[in-house]
DRENDO-1510 file (C-alpha; in Angstrom, 1 decimal, always signed):
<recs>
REC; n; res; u; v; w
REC; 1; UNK; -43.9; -39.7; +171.9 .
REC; 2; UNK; -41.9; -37.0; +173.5 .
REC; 3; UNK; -38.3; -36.1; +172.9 .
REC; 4; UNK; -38.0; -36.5; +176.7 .
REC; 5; UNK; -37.6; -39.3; +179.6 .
REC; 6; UNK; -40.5; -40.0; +181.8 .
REC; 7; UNK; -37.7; -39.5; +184.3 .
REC; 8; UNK; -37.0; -36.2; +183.7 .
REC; 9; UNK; -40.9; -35.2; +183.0 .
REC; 10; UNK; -41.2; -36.5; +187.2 .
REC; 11; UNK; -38.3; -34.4; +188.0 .
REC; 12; UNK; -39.9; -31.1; +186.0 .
REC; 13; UNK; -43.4; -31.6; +188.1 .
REC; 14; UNK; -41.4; -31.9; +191.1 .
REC; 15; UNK; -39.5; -28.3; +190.6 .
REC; 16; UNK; -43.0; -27.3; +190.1 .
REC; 17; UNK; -44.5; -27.9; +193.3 .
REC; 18; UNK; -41.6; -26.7; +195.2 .
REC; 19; UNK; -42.1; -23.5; +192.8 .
REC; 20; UNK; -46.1; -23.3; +193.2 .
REC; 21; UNK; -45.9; -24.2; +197.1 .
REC; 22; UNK; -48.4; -20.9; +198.3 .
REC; 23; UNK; -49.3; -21.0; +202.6 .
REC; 24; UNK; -52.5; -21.5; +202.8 .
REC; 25; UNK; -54.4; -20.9; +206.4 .
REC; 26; UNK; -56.6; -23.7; +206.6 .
REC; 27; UNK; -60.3; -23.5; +206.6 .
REC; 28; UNK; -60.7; -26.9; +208.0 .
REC; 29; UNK; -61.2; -28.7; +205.4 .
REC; 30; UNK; -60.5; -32.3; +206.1 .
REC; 31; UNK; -63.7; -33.6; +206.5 .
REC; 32; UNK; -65.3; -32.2; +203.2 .
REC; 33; UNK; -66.8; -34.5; +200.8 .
REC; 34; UNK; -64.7; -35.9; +198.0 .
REC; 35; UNK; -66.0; -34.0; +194.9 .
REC; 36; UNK; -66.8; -30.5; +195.9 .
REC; 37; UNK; -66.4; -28.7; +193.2 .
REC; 38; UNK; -69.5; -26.8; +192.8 .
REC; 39; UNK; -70.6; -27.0; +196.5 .
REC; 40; UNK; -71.0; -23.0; +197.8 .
REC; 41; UNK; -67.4; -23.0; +200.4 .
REC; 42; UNK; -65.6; -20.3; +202.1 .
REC; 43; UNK; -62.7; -19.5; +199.9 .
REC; 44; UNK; -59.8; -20.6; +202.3 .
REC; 45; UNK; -62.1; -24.0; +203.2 .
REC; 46; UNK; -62.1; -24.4; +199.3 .
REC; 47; UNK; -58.8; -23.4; +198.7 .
REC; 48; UNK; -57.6; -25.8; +201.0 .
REC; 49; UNK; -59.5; -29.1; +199.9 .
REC; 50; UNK; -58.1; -28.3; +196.3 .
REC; 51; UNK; -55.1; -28.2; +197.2 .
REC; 52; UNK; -55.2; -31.6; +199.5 .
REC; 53; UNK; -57.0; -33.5; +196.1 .
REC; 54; UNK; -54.0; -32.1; +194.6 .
REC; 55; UNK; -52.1; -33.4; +197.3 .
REC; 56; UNK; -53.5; -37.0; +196.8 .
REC; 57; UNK; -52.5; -37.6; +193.3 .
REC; 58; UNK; -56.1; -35.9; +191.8 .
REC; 59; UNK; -54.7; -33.0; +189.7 .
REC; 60; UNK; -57.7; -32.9; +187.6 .
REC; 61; UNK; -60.2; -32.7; +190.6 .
REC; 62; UNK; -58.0; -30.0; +191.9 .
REC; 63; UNK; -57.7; -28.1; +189.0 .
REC; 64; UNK; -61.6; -27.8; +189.6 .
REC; 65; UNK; -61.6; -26.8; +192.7 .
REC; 66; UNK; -59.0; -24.1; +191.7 .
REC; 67; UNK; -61.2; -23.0; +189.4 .
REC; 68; UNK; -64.1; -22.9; +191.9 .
REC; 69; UNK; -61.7; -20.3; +194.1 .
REC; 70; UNK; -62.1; -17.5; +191.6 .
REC; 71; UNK; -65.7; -18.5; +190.2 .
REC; 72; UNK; -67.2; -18.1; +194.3 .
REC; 73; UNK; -64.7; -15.7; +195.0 .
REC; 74; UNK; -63.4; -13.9; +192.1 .
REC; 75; UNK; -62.0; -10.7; +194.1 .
REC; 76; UNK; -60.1; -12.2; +196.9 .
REC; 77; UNK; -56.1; -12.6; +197.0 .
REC; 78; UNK; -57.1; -16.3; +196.8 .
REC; 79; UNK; -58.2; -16.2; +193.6 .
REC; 80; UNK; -55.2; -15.2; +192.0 .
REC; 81; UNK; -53.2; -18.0; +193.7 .
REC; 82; UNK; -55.8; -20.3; +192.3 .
REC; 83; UNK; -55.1; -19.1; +189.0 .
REC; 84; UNK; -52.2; -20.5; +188.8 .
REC; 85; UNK; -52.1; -23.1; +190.7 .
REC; 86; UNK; -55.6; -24.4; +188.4 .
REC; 87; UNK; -52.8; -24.6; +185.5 .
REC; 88; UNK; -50.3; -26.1; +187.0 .
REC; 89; UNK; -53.3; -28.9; +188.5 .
REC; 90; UNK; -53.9; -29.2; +184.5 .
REC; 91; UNK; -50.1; -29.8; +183.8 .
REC; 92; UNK; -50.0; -32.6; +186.3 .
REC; 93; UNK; -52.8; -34.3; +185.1 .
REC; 94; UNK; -51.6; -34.1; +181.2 .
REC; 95; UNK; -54.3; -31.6; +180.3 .
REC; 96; UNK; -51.9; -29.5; +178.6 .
REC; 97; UNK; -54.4; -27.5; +176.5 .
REC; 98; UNK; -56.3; -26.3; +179.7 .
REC; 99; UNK; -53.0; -25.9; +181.2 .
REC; 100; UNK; -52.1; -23.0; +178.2 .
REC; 101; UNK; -55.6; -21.7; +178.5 .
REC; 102; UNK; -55.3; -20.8; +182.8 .
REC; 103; UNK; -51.5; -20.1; +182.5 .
REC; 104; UNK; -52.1; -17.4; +179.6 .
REC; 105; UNK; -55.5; -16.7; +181.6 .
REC; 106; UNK; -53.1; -15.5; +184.4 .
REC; 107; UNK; -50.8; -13.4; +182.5 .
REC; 108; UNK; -53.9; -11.6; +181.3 .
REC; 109; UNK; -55.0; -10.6; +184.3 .
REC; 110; UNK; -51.8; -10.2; +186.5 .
REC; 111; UNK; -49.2; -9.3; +183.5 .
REC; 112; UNK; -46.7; -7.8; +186.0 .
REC; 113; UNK; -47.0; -10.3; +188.4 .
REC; 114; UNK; -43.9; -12.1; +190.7 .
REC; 115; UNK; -45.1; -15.4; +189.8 .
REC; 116; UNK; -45.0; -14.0; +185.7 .
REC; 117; UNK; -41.9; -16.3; +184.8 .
REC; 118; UNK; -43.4; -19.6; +186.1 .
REC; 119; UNK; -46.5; -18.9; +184.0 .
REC; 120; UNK; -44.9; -18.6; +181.0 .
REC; 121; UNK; -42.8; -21.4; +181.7 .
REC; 122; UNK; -46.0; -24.0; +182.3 .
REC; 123; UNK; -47.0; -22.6; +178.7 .
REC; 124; UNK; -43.6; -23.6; +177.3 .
REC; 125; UNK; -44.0; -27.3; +179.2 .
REC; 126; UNK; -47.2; -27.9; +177.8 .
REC; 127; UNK; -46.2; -27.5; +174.3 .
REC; 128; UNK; -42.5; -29.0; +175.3 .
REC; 129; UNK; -44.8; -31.8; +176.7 .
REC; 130; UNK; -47.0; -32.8; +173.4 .
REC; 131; UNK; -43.4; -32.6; +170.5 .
REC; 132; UNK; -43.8; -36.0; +168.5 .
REC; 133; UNK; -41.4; -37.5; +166.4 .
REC; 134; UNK; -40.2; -36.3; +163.4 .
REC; 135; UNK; -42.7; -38.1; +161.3 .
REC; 136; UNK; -45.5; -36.0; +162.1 .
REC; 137; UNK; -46.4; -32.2; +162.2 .
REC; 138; UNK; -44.0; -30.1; +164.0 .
REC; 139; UNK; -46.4; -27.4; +164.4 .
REC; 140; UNK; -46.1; -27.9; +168.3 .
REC; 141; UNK; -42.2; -27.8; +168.2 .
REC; 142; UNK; -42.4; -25.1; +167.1 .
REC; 143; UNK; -44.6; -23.7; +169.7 .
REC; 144; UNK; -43.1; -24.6; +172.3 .
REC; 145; UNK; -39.7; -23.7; +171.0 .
REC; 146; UNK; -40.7; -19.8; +170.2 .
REC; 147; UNK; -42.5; -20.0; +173.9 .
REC; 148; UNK; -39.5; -21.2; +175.4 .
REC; 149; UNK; -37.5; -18.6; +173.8 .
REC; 150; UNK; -39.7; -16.2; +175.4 .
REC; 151; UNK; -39.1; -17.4; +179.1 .
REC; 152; UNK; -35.3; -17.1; +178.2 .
REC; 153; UNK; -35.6; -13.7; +177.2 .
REC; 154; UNK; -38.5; -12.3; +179.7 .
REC; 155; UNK; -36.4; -13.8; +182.8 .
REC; 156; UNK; -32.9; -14.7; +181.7 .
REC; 157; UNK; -31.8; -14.8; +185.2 .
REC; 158; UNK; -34.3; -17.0; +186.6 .
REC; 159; UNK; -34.4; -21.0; +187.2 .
REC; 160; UNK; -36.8; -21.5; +184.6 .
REC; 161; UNK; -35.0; -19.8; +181.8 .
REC; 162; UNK; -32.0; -21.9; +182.8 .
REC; 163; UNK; -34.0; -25.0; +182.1 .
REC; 164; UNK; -35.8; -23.8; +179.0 .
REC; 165; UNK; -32.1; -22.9; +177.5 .
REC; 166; UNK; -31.4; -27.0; +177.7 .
REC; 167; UNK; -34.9; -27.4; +176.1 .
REC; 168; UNK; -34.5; -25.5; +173.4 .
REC; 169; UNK; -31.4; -26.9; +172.4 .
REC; 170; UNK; -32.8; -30.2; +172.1 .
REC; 171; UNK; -35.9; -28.7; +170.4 .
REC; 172; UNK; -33.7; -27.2; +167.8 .
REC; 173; UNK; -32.3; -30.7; +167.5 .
REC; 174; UNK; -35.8; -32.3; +166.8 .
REC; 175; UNK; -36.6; -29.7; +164.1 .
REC; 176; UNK; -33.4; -30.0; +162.0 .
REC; 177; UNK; -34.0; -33.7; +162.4 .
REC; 178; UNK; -37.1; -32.7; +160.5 .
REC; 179; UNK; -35.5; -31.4; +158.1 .
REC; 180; UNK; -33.0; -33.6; +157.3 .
REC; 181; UNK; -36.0; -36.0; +157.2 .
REC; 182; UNK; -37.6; -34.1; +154.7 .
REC; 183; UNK; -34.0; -33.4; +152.7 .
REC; 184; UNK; -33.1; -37.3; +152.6 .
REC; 185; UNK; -36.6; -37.7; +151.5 .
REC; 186; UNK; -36.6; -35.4; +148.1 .
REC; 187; UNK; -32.8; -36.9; +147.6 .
REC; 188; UNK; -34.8; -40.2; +147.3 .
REC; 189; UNK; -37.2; -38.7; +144.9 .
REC; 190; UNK; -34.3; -37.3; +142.5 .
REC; 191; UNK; -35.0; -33.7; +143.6 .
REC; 192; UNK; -32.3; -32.4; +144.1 .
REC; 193; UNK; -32.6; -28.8; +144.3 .
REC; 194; UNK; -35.4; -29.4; +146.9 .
REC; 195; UNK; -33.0; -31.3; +149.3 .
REC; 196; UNK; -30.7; -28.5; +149.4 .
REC; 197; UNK; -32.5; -26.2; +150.4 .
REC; 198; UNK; -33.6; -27.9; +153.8 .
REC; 199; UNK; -29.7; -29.1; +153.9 .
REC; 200; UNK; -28.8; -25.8; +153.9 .
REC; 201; UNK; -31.6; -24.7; +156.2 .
REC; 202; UNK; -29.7; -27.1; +158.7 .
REC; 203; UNK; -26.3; -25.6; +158.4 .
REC; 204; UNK; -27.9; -22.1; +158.7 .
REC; 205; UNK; -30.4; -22.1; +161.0 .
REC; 206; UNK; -29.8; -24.9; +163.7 .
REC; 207; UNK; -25.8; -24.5; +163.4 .
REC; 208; UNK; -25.4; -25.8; +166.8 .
REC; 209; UNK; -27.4; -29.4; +166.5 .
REC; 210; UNK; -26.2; -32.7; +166.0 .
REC; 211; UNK; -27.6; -32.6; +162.5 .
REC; 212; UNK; -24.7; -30.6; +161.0 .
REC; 213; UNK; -22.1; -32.6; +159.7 .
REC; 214; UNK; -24.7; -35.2; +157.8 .
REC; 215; UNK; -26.3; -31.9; +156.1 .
REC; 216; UNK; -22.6; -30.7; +154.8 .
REC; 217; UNK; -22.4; -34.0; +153.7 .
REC; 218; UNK; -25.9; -34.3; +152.1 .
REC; 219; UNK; -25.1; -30.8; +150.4 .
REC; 220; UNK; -22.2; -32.5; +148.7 .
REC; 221; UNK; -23.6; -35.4; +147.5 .
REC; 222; UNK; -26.9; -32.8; +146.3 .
REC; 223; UNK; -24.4; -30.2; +144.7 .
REC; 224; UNK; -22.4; -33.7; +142.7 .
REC; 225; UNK; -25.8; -34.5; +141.8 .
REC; 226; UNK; -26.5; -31.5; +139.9 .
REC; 227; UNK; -22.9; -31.3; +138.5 .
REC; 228; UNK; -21.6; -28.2; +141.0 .
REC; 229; UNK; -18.5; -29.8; +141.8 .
REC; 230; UNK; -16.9; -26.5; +143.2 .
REC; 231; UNK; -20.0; -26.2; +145.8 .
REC; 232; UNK; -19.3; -29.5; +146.8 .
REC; 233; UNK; -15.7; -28.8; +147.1 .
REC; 234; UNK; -16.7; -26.0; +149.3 .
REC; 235; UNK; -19.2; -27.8; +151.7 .
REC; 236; UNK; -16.1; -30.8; +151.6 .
REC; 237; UNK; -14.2; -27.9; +153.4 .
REC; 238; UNK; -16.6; -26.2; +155.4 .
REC; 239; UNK; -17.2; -29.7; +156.7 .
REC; 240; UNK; -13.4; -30.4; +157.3 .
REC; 241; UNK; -12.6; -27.4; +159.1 .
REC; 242; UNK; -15.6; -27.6; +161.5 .
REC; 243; UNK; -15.8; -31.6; +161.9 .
REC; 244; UNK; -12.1; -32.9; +161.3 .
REC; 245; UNK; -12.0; -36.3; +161.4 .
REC; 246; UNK; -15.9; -37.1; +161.8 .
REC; 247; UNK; -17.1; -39.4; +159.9 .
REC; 248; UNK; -19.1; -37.5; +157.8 .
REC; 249; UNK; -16.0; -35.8; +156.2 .
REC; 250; UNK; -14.2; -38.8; +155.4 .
REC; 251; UNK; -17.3; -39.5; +153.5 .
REC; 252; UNK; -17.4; -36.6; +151.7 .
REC; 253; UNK; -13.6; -36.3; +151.0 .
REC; 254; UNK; -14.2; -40.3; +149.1 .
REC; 255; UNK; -17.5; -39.3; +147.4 .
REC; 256; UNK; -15.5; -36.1; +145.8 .
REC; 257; UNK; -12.5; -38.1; +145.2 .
REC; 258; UNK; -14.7; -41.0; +143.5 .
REC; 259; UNK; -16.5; -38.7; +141.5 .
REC; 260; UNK; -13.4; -36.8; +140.2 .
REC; 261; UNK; -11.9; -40.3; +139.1 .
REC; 262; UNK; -15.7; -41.3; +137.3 .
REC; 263; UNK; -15.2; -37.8; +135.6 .
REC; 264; UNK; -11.4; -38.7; +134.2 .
REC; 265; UNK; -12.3; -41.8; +133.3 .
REC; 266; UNK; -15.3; -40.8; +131.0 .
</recs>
């Protein structure tokens, strides 16, 4: 399960094709058989009929034939376009390893190339594409966040760093979800010193995510728990003066308050 909306996942492959749309001079290839992926073609005929199979709702078939462009033809300008347009063929059909492979396969070959950016940005999709919930691994969050970072600081000015700034805001989100998961967690267990630390991994690293607030919070109730009171006091007033009047203040202003008045009493 994905952090994102089938909705928006249709919208992504559609900037895609607009992005990936190459001319092609057809070779006359509308009356070619249906699967000719290791049938000898000239490369525009070839070209062509991937590209119509793509066309037709048959990404993986076309990623074939992409792939059959530079294997016949490995030293014409075709070949190249093929290249990426084999990956993006593999991102359409939810073959997101392949599509990493062909993108990175690309940037190998043609480094300095115009159509650079949208390579790397296919590589951050496919990991963006495969980030589960916070239950499992996050190895792939964090993936695709460190290969979205890279599209934004490659091609800050282009479309697809735009995009990949919204994505990795949300995949900062998902991680510090993580960790409060894993914080709340070790509170449960009575470890108190463990929960802090991913608390305050929270408030420093992902300062801008939802997640915030509940981890001040959580770093007062940890810091009462192992009898800190002026650490809690200070993560009451951090939380205060960022959050005023969020609920996760008020909580933390009647847990010290309750726990000052359990300390008089005894």
């Amino acid at each position: 399960m994905t952090i994102h909306s089938r909705i928006s996942r249709t919208l992504a492959l559609g900037a895609l094709a607009a992005a990936t749309a190459f001319t092609a001079a057809c070779g006359g290839g509308t009356n070619q058989p249906e699967d000719t992926a290791y049938v000898a073609r000239d490369v525009e005929t070839l070209y062509s009929e991937a590209k119509r199979q793509l066309d037709r709702g048959r990404p993986q078939l076309a990623a074939a034939l992409f792939d059959e462009v530079e294997r016949q033809h490995p030293y014409s300008p075709w070949a190249r376009r093929a290249q990426l347009m084999s990956a993006f063929s593999y991102y359409a059909a939810g073959d997101y390893n392949k599509t990493t492979a062909s993108a990175q396969r690309f940037l190998s070959i043609h480094p300095g190339n115009q159509d650079a950016p949208y390579a790397y940005y296919l590589i951050a999709l496919s990991y963006y594409e495969q980030i589960s919930d916070v239950q499992r691994d996050q190895k792939v969050t964090e993936q695709a966040l460190t290969a979205l970072r890279e599209v934004n600081r490659r091609f800050p000015q282009t479309q697809y760093a735009s995009d990949a700034r919204l994505k990795i805001d949300l995949v900062e989100d998902h991680l510090a979800g993580k960790e409060m998961e894993i914080g709340r967690y070790y509170q449960r267990s009575g470890k108190w010193i463990a929960a802090q630390i991913r608390f305050q991994n929270v408030v420093d690293t992902y300062q801008t995510t939802s997640h915030v607030p509940e981890a001040l919070y959580r770093l007062v109730e940890s810091s009462l728990a192992l009898g800190i009171r002026p650490e809690a006091v200070k993560y009451a007033a951090v939380l205060g003066a960022n959050y005023p009047g969020n609920e996760w203040y008020e909580k933390a202003y009647d847990l010290i308050e309750d726990h000052a008045a359990g300390v008089s009493a005894s």
